[in-house]
N, CA, C and O atoms as a Tinker XYZ file with bonds, in Angstrom:
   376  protein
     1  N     -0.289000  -19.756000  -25.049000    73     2
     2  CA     0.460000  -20.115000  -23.878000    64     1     3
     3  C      0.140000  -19.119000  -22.769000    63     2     4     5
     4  O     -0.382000  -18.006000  -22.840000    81     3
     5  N      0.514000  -19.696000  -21.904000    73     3     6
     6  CA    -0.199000  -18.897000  -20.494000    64     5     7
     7  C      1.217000  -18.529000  -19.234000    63     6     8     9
     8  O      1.885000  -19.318000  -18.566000    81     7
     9  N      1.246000  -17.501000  -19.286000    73     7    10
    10  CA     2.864000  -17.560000  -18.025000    64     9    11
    11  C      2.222000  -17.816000  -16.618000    63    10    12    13
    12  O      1.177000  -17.284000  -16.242000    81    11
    13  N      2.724000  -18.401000  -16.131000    73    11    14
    14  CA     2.302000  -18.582000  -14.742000    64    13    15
    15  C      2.950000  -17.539000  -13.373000    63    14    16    17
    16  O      2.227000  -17.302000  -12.405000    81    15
    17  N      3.562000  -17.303000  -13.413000    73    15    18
    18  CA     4.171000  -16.191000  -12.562000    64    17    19
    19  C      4.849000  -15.029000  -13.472000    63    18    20    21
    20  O      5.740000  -15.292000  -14.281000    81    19
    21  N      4.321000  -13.660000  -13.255000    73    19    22
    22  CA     4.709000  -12.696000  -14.151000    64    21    23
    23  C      5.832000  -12.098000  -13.985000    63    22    24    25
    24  O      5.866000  -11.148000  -13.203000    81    23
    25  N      6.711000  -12.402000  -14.499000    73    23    26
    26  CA     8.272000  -12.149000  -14.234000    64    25    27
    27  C      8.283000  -10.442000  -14.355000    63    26    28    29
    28  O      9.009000   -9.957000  -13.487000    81    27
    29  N      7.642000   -9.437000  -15.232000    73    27    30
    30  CA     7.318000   -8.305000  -14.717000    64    29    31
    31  C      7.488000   -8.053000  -13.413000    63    30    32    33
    32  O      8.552000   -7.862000  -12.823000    81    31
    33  N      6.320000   -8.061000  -12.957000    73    31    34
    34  CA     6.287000   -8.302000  -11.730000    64    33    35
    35  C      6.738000   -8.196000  -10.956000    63    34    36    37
    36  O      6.611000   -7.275000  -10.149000    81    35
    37  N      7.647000   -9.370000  -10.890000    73    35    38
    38  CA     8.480000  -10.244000   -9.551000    64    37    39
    39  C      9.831000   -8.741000   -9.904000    63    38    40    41
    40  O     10.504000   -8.380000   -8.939000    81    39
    41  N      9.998000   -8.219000  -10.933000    73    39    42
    42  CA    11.165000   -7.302000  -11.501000    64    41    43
    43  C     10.930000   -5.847000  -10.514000    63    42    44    45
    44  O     11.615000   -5.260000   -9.676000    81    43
    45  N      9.619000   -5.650000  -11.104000    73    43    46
    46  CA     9.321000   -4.278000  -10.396000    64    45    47
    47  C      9.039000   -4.629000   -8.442000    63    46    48    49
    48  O      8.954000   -3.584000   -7.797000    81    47
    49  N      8.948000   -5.553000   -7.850000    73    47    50
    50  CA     9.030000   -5.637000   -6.710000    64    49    51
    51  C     10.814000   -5.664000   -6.106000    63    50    52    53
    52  O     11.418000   -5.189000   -5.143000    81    51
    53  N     11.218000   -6.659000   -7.519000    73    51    54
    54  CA    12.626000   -6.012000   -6.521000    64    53    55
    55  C     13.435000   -5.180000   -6.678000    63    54    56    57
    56  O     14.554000   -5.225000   -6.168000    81    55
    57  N     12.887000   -3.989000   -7.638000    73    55    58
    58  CA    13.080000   -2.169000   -7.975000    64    57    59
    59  C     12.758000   -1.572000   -6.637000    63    58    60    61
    60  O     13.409000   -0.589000   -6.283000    81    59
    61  N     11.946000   -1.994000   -5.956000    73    59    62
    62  CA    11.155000   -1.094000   -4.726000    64    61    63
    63  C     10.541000   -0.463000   -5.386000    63    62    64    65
    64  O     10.668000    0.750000   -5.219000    81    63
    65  N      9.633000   -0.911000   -6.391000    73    63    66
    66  CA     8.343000    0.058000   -7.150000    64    65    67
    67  C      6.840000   -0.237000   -6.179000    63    66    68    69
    68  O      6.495000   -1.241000   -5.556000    81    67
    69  N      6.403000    0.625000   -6.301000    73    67    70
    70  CA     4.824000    0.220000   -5.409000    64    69    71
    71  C      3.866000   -0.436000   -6.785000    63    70    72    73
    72  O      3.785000    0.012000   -7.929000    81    71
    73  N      3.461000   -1.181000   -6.414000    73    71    74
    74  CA     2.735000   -1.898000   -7.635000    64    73    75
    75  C      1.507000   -2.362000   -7.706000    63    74    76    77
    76  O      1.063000   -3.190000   -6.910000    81    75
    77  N      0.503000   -1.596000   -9.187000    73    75    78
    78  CA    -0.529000   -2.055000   -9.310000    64    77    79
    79  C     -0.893000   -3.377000  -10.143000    63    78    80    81
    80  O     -0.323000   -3.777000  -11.159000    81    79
    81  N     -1.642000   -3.779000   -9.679000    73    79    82
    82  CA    -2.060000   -5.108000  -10.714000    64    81    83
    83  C     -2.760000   -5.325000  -10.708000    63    82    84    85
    84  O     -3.425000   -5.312000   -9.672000    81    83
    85  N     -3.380000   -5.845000  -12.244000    73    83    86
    86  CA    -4.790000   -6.672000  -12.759000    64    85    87
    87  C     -5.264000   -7.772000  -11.792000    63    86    88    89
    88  O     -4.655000   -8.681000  -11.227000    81    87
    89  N     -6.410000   -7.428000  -11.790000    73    87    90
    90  CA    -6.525000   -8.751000  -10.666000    64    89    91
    91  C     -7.125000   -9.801000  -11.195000    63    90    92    93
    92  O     -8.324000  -10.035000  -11.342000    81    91
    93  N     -6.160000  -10.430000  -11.474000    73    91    94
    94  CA    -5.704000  -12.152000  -12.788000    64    93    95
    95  C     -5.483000  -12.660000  -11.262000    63    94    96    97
    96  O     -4.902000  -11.961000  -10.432000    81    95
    97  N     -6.045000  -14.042000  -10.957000    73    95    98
    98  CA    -5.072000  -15.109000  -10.234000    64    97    99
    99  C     -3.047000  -15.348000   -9.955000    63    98   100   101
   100  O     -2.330000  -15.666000   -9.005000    81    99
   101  N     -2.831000  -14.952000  -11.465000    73    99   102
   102  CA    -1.256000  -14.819000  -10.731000    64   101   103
   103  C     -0.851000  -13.705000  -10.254000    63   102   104   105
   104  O     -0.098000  -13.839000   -9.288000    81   103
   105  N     -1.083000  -12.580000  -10.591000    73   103   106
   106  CA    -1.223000  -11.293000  -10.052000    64   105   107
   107  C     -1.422000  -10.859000   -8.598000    63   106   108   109
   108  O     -0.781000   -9.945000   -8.078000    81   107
   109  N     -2.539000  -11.722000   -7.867000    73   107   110
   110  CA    -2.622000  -11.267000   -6.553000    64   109   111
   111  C     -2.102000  -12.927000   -5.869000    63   110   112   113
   112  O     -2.314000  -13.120000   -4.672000    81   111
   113  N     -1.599000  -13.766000   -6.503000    73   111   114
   114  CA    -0.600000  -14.438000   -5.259000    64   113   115
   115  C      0.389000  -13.573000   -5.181000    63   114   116   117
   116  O      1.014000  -13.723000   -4.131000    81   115
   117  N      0.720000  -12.882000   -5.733000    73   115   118
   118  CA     1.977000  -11.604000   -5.169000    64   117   119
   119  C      1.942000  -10.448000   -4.333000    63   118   120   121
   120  O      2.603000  -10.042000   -3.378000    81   119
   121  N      0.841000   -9.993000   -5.075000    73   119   122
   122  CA     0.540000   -8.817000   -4.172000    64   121   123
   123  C     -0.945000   -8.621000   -3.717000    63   122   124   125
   124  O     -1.820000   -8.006000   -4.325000    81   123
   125  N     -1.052000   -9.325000   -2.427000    73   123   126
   126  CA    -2.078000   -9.183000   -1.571000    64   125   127
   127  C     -2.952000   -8.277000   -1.236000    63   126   128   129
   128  O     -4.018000   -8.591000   -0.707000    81   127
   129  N     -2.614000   -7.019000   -1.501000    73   127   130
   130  CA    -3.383000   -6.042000   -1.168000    64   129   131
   131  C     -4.118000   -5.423000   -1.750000    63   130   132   133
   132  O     -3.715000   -4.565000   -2.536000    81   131
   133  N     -5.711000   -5.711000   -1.508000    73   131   134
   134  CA    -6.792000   -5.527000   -2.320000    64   133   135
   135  C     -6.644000   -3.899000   -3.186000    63   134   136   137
   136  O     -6.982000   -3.687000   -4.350000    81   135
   137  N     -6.220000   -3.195000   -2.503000    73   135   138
   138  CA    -6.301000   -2.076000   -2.984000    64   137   139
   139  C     -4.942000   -1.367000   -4.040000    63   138   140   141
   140  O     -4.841000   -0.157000   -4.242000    81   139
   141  N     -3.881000   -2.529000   -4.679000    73   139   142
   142  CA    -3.479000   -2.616000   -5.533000    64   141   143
   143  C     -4.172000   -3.414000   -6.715000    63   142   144   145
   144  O     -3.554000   -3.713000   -7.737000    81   143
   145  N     -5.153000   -3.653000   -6.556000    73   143   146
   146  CA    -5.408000   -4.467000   -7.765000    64   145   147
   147  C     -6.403000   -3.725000   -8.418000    63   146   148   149
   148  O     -7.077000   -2.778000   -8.013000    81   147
   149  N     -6.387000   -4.242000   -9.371000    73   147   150
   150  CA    -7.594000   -3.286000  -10.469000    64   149   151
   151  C     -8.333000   -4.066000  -11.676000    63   150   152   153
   152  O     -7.743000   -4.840000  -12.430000    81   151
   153  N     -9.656000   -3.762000  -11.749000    73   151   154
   154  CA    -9.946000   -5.207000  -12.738000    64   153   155
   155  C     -9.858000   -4.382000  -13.983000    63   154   156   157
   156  O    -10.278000   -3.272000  -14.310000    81   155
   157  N     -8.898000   -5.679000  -14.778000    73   155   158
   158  CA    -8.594000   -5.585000  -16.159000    64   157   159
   159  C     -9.110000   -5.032000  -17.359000    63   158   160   161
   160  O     -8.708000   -4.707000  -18.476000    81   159
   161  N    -10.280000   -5.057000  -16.616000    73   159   162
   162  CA   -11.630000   -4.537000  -18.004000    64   161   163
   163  C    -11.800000   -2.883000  -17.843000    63   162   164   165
   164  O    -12.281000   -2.140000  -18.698000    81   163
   165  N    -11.350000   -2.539000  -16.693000    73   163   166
   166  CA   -11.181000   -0.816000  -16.247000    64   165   167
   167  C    -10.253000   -0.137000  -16.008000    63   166   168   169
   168  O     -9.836000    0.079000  -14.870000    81   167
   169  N     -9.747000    0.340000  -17.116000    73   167   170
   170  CA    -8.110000    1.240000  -17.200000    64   169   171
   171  C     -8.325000    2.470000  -16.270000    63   170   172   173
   172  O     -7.443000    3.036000  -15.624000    81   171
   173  N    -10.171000    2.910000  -16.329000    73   171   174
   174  CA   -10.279000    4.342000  -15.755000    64   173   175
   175  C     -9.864000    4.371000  -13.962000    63   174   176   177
   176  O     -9.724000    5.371000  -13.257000    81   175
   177  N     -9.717000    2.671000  -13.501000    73   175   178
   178  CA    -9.545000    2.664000  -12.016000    64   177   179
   179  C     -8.137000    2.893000  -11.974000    63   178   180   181
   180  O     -7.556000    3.764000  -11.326000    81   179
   181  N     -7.403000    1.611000  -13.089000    73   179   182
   182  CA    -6.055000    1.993000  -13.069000    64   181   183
   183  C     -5.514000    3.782000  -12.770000    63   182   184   185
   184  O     -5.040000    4.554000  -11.936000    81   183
   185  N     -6.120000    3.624000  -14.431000    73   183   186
   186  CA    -5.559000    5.955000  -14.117000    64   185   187
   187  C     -5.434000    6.525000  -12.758000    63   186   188   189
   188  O     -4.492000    7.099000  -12.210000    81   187
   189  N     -7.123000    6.092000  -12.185000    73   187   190
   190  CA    -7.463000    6.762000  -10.817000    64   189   191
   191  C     -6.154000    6.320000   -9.735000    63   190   192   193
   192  O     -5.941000    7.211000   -8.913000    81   191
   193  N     -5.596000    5.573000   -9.649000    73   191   194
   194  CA    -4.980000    4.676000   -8.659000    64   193   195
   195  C     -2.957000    5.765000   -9.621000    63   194   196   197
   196  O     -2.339000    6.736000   -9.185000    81   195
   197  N     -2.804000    5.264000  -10.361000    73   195   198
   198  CA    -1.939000    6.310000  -10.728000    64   197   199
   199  C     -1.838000    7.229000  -10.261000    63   198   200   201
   200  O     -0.946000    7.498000   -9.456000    81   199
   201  N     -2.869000    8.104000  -10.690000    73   199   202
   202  CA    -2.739000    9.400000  -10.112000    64   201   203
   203  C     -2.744000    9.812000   -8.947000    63   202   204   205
   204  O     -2.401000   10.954000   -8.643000    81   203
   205  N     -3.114000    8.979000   -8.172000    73   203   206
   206  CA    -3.193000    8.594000   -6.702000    64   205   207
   207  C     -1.920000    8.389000   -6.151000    63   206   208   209
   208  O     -1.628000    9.119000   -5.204000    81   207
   209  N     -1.120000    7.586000   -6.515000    73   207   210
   210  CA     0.585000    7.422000   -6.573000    64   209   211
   211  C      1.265000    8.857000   -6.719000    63   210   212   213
   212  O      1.841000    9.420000   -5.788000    81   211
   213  N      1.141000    9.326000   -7.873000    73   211   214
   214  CA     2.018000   10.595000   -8.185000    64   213   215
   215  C      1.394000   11.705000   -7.249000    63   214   216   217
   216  O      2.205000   12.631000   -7.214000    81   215
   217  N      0.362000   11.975000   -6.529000    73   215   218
   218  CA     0.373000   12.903000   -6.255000    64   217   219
   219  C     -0.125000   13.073000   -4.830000    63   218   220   221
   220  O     -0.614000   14.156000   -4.509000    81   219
   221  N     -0.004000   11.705000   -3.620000    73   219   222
   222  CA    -0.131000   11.729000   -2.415000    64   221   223
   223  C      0.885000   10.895000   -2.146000    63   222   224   225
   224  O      0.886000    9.914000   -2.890000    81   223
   225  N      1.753000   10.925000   -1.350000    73   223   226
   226  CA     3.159000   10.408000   -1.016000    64   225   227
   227  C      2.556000    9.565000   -0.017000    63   226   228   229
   228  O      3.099000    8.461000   -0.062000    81   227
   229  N      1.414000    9.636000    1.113000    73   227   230
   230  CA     1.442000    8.567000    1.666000    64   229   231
   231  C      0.513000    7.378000    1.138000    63   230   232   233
   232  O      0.203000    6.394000    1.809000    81   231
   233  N      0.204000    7.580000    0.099000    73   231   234
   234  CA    -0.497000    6.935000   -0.880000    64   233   235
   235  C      0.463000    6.107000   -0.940000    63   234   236   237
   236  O      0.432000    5.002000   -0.398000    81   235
   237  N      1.720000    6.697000   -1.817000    73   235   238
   238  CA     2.894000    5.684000   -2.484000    64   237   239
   239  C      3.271000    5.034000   -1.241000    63   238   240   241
   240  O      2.890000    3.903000   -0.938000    81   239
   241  N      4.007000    5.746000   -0.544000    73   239   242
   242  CA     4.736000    4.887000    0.807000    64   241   243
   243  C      3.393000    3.718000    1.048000    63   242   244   245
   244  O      3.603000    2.595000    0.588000    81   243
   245  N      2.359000    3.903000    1.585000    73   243   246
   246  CA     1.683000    2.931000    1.767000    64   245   247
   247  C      2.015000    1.579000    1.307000    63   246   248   249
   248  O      2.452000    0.643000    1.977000    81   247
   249  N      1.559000    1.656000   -0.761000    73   247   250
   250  CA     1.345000    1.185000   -1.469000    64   249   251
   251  C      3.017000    0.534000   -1.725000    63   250   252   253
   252  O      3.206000   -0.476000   -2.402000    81   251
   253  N      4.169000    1.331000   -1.039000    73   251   254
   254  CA     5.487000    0.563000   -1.605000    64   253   255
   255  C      5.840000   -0.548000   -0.829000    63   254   256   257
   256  O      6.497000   -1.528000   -1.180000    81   255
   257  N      5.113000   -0.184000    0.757000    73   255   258
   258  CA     5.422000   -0.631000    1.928000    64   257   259
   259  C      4.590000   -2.232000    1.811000    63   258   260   261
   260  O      5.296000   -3.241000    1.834000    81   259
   261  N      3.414000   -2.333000    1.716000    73   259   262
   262  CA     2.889000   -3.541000    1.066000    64   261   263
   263  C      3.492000   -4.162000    0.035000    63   262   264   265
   264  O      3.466000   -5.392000    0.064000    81   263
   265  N      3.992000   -3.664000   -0.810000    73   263   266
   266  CA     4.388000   -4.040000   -2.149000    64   265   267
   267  C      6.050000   -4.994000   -1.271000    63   266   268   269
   268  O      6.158000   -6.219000   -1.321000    81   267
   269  N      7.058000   -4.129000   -0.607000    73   267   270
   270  CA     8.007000   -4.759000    0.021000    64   269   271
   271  C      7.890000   -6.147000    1.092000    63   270   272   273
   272  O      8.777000   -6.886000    1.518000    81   271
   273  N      6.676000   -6.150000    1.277000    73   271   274
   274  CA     6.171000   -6.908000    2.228000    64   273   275
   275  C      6.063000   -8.235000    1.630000    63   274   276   277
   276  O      6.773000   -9.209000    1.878000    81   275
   277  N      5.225000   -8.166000    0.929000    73   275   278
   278  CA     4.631000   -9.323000   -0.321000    64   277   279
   279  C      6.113000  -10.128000   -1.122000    63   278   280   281
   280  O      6.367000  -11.290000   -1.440000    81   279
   281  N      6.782000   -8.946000   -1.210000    73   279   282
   282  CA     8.047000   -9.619000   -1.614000    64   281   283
   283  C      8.695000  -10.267000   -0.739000    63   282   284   285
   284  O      9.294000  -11.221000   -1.236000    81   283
   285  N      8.835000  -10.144000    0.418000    73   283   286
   286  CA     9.817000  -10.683000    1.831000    64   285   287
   287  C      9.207000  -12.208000    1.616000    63   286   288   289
   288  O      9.907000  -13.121000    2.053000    81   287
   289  N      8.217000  -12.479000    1.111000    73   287   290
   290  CA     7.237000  -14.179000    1.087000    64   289   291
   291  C      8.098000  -15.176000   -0.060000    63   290   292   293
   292  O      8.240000  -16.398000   -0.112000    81   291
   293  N      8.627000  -13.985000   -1.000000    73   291   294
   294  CA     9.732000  -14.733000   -2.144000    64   293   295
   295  C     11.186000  -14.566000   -2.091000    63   294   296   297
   296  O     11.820000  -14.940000   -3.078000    81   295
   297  N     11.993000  -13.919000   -0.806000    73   295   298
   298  CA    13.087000  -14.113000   -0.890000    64   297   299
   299  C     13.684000  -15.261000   -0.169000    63   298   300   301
   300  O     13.413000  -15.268000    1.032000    81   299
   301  N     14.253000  -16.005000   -0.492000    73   299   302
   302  CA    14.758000  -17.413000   -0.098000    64   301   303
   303  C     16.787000  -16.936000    0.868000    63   302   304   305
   304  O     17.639000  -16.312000    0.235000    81   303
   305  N     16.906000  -17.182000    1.596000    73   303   306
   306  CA    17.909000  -16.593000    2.229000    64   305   307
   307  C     18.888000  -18.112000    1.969000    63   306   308   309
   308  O     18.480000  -18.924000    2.799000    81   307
   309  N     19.789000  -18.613000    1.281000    73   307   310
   310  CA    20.582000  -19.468000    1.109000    64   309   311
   311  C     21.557000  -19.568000    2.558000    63   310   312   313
   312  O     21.590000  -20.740000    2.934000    81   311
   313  N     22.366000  -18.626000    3.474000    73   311   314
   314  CA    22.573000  -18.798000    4.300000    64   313   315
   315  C     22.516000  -19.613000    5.156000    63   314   316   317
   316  O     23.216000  -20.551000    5.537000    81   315
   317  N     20.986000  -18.860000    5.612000    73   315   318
   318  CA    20.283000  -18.891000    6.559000    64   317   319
   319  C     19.855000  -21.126000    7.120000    63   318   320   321
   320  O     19.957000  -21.979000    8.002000    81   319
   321  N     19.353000  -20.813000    5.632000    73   319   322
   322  CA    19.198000  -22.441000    5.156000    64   321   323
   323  C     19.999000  -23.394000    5.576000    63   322   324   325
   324  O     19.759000  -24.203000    6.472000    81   323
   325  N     21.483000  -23.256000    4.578000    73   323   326
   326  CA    22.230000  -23.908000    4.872000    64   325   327
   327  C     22.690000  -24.071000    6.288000    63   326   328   329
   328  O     22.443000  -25.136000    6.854000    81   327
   329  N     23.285000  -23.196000    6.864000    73   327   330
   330  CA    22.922000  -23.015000    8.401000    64   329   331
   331  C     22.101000  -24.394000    9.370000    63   330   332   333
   332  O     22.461000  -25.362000   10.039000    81   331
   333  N     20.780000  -23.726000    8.921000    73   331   334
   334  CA    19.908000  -24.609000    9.145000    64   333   335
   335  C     19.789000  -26.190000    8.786000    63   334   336   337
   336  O     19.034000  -26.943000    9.401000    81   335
   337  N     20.329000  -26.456000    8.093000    73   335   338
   338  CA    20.878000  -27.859000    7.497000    64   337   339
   339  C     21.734000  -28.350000    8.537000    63   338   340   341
   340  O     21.503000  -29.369000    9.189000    81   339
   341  N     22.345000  -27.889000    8.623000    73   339   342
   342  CA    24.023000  -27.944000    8.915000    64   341   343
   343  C     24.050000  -28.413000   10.561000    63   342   344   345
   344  O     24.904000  -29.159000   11.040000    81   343
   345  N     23.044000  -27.870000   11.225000    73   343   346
   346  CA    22.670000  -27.611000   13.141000    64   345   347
   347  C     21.483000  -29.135000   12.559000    63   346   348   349
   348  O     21.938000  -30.203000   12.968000    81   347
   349  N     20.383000  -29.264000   11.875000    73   347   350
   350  CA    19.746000  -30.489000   12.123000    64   349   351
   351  C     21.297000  -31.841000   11.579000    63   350   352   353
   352  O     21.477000  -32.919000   12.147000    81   351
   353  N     21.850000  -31.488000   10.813000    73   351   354
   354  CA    22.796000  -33.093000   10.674000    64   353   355
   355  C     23.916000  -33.171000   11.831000    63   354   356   357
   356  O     24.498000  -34.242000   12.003000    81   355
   357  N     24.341000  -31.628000   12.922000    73   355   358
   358  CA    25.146000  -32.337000   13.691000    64   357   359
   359  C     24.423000  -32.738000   14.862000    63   358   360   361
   360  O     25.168000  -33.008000   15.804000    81   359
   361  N     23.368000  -32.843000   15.056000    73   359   362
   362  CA    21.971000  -32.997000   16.164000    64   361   363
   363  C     21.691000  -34.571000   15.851000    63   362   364   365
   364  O     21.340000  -35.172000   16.866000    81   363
   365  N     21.765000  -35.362000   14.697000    73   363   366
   366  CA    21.584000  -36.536000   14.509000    64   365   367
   367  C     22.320000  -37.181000   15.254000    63   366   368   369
   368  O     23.515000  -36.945000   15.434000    81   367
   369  N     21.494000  -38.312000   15.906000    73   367   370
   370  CA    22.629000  -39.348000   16.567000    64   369   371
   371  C     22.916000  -40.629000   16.053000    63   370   372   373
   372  O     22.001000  -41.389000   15.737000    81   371
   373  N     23.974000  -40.903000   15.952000    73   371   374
   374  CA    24.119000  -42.518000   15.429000    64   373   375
   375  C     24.328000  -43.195000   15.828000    63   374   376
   376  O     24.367000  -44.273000   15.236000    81   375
């Protein structure tokens, strides 16, 4: 079986973690930014990119700041919506 959206993932984005990922197809519809991703077959880039995190802060901020971004594409605002519902049905005329 195959998951289609990695619920990981979607978890550590809404931690405010900066996040690396394999670069699998479901992986980068989330997080866009080439320079979080890492191919699967090379842990030694992963490490590199780690260590890169822990020990340059504008590394992380960068990398959290994209990471928050990518997420803003999956939060659905129910409000906002309804709202929006609500102004197109009293706009109808009959």
């Amino acid at each position: 079986m195959r998951e289609g959206t990695p619920n990981a993932l979607l978890e550590a984005m809404a931690c405010r973690v900066p996040c690396l990922i394999s670069s699998i197809p479901e992986n980068i519809e989330l997080i866009q930014n080439p320079e979080q991703h890492f191919p699967p077959d090379q842990p030694e880039i992963l490490a590199e990119k780690i260590n890169n995190l822990m020990e340059n802060q504008e590394y992380y901020d960068e990398l959290l700041n994209t990471t928050l971004a990518d997420k803003q594409r999956f939060v659905f605002d129910w409000g906002k919506e309804m709202v929006k519902v609500a102004e197109e049905a009293m706009s109808l005329k009959y």
